[in-house]
PyMOL Python script that loads the backbone (N, CA, C, O; Angstrom):
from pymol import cmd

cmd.read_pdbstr("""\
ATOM      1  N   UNK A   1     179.396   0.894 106.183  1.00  0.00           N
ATOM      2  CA  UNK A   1     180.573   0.265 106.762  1.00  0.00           C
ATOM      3  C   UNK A   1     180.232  -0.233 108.153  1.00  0.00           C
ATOM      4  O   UNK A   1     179.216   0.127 108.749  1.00  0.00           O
ATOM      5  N   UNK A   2     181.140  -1.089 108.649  1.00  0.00           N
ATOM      6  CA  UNK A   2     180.710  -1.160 110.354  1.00  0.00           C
ATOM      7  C   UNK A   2     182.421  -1.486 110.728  1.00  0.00           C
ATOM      8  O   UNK A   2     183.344  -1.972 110.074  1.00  0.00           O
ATOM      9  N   UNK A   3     182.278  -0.887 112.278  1.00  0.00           N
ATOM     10  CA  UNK A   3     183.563  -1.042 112.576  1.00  0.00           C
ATOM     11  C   UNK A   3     183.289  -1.987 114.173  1.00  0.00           C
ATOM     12  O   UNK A   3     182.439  -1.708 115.018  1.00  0.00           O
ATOM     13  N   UNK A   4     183.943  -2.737 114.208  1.00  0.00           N
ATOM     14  CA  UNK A   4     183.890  -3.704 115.511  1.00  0.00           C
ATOM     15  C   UNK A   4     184.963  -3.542 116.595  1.00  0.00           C
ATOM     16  O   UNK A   4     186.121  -3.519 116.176  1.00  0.00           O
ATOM     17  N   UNK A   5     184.826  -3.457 117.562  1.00  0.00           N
ATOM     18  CA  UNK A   5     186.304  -3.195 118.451  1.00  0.00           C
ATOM     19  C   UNK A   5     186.095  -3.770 119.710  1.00  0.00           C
ATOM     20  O   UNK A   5     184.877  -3.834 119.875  1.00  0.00           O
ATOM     21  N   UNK A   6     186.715  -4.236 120.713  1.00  0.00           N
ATOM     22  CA  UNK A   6     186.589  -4.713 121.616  1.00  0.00           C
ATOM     23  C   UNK A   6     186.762  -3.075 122.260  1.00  0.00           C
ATOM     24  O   UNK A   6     185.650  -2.744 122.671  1.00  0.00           O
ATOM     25  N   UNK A   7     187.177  -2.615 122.350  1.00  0.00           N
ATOM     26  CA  UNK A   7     187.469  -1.361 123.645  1.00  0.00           C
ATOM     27  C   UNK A   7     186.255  -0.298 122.975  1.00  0.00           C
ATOM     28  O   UNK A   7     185.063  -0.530 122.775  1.00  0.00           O
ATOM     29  N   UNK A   8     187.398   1.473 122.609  1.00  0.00           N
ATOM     30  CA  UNK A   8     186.726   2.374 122.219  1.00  0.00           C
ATOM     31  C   UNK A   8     187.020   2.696 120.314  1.00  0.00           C
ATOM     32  O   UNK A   8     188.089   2.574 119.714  1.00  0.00           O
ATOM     33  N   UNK A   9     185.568   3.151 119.706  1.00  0.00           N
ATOM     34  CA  UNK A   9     185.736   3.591 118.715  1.00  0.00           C
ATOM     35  C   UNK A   9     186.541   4.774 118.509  1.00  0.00           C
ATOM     36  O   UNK A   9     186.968   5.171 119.593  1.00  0.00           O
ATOM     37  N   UNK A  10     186.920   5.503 117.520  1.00  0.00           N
ATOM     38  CA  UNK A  10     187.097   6.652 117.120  1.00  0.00           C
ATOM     39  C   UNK A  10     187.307   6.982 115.817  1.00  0.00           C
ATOM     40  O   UNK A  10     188.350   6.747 115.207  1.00  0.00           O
ATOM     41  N   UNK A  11     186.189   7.606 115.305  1.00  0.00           N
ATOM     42  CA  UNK A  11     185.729   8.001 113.549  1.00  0.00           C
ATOM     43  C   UNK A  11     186.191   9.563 113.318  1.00  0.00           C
ATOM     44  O   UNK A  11     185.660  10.657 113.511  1.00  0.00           O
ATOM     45  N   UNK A  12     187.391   9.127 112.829  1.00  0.00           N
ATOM     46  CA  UNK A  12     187.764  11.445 112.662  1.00  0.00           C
ATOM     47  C   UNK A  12     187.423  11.160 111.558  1.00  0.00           C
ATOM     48  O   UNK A  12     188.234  10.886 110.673  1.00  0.00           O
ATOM     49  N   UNK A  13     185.586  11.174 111.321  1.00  0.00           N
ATOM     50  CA  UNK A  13     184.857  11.828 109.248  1.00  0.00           C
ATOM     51  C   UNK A  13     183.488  10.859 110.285  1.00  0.00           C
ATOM     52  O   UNK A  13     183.411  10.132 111.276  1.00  0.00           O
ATOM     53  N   UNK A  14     182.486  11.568 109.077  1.00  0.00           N
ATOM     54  CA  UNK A  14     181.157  11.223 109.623  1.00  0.00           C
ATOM     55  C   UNK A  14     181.488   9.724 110.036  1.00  0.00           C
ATOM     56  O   UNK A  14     182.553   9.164 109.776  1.00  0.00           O
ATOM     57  N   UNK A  15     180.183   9.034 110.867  1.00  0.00           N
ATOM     58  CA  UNK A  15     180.279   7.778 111.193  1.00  0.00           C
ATOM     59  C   UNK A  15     178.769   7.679 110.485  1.00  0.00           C
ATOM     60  O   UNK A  15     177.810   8.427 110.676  1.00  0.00           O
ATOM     61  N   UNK A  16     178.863   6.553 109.635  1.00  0.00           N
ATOM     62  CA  UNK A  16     177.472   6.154 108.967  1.00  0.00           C
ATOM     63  C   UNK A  16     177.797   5.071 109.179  1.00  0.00           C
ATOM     64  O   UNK A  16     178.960   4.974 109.569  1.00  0.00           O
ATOM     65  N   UNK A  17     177.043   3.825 109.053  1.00  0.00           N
ATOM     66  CA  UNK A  17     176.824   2.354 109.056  1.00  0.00           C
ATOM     67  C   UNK A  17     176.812   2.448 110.268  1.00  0.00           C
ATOM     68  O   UNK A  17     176.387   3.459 110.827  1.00  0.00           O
ATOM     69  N   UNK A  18     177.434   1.058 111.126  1.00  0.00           N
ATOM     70  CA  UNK A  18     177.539   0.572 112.395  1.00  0.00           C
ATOM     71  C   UNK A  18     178.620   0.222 112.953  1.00  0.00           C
ATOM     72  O   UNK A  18     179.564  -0.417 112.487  1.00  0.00           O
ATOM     73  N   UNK A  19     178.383   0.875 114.482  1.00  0.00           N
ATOM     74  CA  UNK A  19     179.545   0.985 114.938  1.00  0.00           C
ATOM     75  C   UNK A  19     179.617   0.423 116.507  1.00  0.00           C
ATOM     76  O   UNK A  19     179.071   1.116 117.366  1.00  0.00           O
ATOM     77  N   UNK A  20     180.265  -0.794 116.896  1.00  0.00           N
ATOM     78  CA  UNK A  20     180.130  -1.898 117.876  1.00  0.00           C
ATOM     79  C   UNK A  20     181.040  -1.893 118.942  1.00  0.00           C
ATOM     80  O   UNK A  20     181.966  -2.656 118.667  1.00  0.00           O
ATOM     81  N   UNK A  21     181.204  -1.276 120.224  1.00  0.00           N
ATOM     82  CA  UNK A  21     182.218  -1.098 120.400  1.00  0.00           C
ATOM     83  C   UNK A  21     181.969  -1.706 121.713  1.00  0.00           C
ATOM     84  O   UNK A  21     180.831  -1.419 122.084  1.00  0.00           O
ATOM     85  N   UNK A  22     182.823  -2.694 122.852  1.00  0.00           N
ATOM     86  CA  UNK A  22     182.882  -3.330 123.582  1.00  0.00           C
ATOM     87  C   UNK A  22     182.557  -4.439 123.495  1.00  0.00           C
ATOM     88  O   UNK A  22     181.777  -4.961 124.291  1.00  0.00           O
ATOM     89  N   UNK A  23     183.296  -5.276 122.116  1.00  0.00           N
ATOM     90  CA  UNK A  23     181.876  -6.634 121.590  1.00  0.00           C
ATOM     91  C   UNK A  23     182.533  -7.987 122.789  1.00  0.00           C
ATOM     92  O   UNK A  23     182.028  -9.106 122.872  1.00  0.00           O
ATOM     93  N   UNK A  24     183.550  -7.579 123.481  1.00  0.00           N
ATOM     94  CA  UNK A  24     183.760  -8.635 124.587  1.00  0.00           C
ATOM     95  C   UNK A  24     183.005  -8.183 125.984  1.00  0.00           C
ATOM     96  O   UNK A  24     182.860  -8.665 127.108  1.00  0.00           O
ATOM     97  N   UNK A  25     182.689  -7.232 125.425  1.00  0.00           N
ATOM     98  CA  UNK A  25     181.480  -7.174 127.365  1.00  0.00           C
ATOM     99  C   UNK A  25     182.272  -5.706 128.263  1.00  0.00           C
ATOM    100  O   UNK A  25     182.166  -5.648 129.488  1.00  0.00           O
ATOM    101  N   UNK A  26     183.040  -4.595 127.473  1.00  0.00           N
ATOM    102  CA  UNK A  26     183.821  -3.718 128.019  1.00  0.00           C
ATOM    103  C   UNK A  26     182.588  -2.307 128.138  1.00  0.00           C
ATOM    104  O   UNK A  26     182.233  -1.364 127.430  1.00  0.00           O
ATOM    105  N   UNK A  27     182.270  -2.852 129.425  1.00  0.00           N
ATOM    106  CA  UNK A  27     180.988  -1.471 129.565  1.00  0.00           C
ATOM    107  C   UNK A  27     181.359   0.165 129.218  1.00  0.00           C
ATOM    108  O   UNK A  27     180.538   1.043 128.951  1.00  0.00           O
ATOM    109  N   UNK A  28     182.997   0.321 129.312  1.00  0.00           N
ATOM    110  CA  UNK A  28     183.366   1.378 129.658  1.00  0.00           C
ATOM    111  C   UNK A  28     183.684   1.614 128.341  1.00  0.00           C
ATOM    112  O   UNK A  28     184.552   2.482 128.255  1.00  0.00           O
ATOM    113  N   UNK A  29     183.231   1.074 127.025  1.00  0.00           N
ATOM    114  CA  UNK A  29     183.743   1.053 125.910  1.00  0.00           C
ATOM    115  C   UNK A  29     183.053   2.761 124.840  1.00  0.00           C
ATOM    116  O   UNK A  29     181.859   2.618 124.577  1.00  0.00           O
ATOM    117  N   UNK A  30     183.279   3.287 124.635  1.00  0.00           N
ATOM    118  CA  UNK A  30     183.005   4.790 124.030  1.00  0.00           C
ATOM    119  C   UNK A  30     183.205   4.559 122.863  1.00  0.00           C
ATOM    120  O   UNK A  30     184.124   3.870 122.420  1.00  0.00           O
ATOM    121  N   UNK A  31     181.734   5.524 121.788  1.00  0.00           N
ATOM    122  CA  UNK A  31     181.979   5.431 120.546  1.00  0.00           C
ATOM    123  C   UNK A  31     182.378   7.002 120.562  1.00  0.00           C
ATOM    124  O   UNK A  31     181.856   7.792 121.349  1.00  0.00           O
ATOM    125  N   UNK A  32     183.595   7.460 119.380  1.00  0.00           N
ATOM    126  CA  UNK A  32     183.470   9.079 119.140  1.00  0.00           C
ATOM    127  C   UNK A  32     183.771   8.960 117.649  1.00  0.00           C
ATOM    128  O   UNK A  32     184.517   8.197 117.035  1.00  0.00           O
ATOM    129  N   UNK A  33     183.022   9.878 117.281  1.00  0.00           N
ATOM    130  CA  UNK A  33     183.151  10.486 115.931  1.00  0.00           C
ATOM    131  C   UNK A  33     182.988  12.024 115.816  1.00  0.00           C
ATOM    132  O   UNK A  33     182.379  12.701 116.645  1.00  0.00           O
ATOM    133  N   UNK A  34     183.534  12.458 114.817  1.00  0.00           N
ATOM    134  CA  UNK A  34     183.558  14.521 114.688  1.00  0.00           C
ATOM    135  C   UNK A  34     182.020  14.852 113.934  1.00  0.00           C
ATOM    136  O   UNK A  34     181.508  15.966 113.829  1.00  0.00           O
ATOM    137  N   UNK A  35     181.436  13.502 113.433  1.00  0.00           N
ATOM    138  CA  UNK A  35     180.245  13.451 112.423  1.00  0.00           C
ATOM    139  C   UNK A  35     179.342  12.831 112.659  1.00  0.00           C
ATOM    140  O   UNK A  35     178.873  12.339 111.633  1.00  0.00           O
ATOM    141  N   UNK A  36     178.408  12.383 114.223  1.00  0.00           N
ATOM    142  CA  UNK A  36     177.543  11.190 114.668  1.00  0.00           C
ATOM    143  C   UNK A  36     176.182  11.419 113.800  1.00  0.00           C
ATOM    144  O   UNK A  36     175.351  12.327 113.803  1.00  0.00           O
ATOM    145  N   UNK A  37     176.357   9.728 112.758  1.00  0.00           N
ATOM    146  CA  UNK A  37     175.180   9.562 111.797  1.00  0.00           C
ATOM    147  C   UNK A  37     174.928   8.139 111.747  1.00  0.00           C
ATOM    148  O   UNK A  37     174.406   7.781 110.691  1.00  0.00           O
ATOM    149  N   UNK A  38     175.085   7.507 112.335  1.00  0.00           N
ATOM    150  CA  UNK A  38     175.044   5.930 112.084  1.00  0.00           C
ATOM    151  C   UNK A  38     173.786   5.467 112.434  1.00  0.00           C
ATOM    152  O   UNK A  38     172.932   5.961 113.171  1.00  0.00           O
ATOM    153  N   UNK A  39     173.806   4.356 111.736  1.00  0.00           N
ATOM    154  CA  UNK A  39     172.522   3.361 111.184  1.00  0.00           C
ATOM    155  C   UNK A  39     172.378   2.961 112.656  1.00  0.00           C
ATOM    156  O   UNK A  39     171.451   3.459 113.295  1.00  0.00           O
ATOM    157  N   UNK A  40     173.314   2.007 113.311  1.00  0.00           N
ATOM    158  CA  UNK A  40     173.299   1.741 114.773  1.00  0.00           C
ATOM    159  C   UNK A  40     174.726   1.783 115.432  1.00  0.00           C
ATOM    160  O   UNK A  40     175.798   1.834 114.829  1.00  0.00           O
ATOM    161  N   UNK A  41     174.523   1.750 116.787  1.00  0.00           N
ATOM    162  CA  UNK A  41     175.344   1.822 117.814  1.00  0.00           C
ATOM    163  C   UNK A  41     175.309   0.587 118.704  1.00  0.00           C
ATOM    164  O   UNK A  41     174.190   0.668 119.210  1.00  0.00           O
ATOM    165  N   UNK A  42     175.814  -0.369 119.124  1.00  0.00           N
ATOM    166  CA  UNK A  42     176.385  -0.632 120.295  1.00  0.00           C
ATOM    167  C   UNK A  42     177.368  -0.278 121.051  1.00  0.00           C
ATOM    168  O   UNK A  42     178.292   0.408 120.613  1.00  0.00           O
ATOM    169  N   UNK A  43     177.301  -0.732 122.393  1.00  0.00           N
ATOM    170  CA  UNK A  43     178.724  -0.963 123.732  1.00  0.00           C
ATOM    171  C   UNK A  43     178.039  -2.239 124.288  1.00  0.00           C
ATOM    172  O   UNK A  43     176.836  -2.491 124.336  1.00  0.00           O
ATOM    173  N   UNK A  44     179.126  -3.003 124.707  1.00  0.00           N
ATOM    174  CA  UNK A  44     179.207  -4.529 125.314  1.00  0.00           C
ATOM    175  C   UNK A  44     177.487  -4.908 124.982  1.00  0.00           C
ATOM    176  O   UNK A  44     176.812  -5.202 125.969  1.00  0.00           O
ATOM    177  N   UNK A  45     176.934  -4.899 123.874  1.00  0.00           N
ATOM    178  CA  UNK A  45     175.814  -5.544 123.372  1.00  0.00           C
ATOM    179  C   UNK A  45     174.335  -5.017 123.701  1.00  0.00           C
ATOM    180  O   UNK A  45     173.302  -5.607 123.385  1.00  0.00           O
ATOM    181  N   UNK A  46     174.415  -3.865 124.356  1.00  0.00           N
ATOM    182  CA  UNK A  46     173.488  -2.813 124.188  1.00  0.00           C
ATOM    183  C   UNK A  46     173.271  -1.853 122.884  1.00  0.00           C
ATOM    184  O   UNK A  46     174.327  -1.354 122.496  1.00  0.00           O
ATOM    185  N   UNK A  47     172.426  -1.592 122.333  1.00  0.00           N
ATOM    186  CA  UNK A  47     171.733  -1.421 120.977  1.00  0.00           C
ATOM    187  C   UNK A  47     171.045  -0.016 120.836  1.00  0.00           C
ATOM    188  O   UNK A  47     170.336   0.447 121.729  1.00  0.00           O
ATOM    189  N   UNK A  48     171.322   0.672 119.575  1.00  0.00           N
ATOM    190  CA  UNK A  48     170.571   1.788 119.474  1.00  0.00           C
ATOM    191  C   UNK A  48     170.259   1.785 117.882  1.00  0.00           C
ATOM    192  O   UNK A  48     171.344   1.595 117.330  1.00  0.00           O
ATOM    193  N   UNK A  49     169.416   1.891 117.084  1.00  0.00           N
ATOM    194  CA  UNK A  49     169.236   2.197 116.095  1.00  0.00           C
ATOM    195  C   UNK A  49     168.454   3.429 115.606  1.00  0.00           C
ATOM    196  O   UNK A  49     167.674   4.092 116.289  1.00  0.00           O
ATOM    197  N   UNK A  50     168.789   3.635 114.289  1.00  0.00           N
ATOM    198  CA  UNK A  50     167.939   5.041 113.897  1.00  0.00           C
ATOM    199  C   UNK A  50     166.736   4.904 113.849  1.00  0.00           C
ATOM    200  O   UNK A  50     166.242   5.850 113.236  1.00  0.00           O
ATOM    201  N   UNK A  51     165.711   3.910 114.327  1.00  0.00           N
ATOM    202  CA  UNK A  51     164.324   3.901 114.840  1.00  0.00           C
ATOM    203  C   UNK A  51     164.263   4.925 115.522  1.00  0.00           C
ATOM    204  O   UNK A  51     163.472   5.831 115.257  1.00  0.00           O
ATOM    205  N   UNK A  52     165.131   4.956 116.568  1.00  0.00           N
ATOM    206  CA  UNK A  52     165.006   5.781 117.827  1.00  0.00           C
ATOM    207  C   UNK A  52     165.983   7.110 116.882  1.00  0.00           C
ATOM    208  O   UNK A  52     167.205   6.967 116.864  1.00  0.00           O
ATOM    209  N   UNK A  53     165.452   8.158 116.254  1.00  0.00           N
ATOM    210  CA  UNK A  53     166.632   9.332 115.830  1.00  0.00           C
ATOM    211  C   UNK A  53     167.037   9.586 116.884  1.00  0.00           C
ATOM    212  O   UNK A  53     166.567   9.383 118.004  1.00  0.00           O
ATOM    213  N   UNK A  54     168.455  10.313 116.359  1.00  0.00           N
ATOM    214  CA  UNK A  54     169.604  10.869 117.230  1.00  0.00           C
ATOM    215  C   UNK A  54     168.812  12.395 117.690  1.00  0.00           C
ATOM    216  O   UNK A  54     167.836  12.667 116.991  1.00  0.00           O
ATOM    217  N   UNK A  55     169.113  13.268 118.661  1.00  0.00           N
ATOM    218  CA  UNK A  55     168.302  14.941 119.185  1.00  0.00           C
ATOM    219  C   UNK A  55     169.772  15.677 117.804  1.00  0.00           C
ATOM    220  O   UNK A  55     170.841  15.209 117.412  1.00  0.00           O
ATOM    221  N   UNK A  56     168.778  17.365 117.403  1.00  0.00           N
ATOM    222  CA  UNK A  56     169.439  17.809 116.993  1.00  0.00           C
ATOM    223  C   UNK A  56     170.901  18.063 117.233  1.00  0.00           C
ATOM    224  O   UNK A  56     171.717  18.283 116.337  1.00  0.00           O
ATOM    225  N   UNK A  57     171.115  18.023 118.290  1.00  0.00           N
ATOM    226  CA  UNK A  57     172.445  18.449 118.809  1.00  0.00           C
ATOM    227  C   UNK A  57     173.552  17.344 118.837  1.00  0.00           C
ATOM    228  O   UNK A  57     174.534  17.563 119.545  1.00  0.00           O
ATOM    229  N   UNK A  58     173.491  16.350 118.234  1.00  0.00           N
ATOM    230  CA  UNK A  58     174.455  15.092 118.092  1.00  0.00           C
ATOM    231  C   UNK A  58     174.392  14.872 116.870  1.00  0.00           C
ATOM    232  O   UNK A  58     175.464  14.625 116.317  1.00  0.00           O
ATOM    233  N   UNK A  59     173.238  14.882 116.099  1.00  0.00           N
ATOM    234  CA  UNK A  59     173.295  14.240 114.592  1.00  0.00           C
ATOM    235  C   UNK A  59     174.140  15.330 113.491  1.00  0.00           C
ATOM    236  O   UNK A  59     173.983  16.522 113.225  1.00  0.00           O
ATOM    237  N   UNK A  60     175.116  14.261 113.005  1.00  0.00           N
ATOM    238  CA  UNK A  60     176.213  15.449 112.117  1.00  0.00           C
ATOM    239  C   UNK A  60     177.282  16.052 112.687  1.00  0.00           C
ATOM    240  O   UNK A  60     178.102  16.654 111.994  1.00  0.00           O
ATOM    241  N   UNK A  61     177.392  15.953 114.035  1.00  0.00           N
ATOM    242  CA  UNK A  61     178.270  16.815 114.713  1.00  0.00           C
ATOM    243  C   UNK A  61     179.076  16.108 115.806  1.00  0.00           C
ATOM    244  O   UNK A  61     178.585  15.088 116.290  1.00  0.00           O
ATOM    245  N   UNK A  62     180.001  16.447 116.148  1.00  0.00           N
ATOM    246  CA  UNK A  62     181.151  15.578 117.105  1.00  0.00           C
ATOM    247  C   UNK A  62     180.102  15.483 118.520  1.00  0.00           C
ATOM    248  O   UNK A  62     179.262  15.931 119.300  1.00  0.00           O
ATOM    249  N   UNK A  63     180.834  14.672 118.123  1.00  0.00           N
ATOM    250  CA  UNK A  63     180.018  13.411 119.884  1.00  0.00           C
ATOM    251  C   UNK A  63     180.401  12.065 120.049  1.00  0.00           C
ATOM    252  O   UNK A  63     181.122  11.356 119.347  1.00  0.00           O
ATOM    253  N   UNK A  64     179.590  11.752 121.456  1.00  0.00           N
ATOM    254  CA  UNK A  64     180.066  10.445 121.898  1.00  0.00           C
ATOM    255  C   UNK A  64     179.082   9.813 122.007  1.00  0.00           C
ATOM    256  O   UNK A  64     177.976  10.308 121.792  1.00  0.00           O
ATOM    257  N   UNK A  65     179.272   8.496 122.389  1.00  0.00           N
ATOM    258  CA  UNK A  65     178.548   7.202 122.531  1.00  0.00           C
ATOM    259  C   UNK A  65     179.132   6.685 124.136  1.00  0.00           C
ATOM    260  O   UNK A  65     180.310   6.549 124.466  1.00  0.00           O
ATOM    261  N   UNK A  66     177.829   6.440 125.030  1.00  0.00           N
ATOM    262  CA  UNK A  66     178.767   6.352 126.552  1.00  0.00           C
ATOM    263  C   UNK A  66     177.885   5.195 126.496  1.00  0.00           C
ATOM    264  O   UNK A  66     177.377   4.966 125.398  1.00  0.00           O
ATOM    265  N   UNK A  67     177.484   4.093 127.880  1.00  0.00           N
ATOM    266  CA  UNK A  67     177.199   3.701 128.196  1.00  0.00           C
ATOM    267  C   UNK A  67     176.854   3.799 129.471  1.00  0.00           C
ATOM    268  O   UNK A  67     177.731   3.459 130.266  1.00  0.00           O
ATOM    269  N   UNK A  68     175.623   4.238 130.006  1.00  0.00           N
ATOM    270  CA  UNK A  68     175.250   4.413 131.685  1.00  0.00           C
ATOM    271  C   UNK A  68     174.025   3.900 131.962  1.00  0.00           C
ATOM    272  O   UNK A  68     172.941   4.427 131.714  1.00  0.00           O
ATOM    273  N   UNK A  69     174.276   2.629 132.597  1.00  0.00           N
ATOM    274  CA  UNK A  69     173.867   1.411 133.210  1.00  0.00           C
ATOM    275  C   UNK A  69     173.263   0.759 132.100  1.00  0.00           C
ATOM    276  O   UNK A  69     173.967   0.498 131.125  1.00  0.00           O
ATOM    277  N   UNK A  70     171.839   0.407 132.115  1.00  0.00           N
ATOM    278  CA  UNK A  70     171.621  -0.217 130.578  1.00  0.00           C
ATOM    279  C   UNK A  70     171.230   0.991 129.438  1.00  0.00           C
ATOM    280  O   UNK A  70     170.296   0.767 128.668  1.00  0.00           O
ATOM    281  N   UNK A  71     171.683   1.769 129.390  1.00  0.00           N
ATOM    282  CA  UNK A  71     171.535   2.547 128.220  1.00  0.00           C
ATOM    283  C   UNK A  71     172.115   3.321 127.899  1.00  0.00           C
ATOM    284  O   UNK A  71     172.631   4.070 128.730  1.00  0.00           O
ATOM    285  N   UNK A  72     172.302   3.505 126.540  1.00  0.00           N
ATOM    286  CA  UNK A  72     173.196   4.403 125.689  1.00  0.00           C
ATOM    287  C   UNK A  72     173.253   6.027 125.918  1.00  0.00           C
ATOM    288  O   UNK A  72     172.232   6.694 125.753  1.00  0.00           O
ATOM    289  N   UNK A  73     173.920   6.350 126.126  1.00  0.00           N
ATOM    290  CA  UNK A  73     173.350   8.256 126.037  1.00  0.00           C
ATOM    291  C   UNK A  73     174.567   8.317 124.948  1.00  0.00           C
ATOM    292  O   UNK A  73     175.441   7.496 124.671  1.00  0.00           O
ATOM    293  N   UNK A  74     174.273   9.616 124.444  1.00  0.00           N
ATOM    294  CA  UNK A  74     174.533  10.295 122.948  1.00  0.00           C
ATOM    295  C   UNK A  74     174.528  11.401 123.445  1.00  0.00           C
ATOM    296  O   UNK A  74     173.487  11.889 123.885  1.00  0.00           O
ATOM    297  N   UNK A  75     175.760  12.066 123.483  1.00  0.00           N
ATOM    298  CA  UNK A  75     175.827  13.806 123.853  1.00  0.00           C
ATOM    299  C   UNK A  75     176.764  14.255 123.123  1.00  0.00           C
ATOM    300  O   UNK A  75     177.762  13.566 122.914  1.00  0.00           O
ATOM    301  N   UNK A  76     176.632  15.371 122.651  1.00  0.00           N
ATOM    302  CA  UNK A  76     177.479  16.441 122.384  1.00  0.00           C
ATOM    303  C   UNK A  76     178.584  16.399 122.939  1.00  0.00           C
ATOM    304  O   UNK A  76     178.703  16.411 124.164  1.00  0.00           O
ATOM    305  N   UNK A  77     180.036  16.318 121.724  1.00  0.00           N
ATOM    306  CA  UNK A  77     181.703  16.276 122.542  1.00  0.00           C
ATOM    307  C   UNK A  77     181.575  18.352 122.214  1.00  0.00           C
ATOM    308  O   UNK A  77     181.225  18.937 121.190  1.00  0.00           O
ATOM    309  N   UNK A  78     182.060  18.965 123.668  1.00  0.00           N
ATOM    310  CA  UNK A  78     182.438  20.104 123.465  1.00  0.00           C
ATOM    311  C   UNK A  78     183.937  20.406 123.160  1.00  0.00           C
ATOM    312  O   UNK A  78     184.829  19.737 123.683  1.00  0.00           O
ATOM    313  N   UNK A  79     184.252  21.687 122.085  1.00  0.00           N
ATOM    314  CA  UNK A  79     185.094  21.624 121.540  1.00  0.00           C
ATOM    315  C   UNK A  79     186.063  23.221 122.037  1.00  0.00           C
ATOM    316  O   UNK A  79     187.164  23.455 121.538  1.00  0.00           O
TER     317      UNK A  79
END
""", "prot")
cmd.dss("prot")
cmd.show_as("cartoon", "prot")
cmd.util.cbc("prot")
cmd.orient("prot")
């Protein structure tokens, strides 16, 4: 699947496929899901794919998608 949004995502069930979030240029744009597994990630046209795997501690499990400066970080949402 892929989901496109100008602002922030939010996937309550795994996130697989791709998931695009700030596609008008919104740096501050956040991906969250309870299940981070996706093929790729953007925010305002910065790129991550599963070339690069996700660290144990994000893949499968609730987290976010931030954007800080040109690059993506992927952390653990605490619950």
């Amino acid at each position: 699947a892929e989901v496109i949004a100008d602002g922030n995502i939010h996937v309550y069930a795994p996130l697989r496929g791709r998931a695009i979030a700030g596609a008008k240029g919104d740096t501050s744009a956040r991906i969250f899901s309870t299940a981070m597994a996706p093929q790729l990630v953007s925010i305002a046209g910065t790129y991550r794919t599963t070339e690069t795997a996700l660290p144990d501690d994000v893949l499968g499990k609730p987290a976010q998608v931030r954007l800080d400066g040109d690059r993506l970080v992927v952390e653990a949402l605490k619950s």
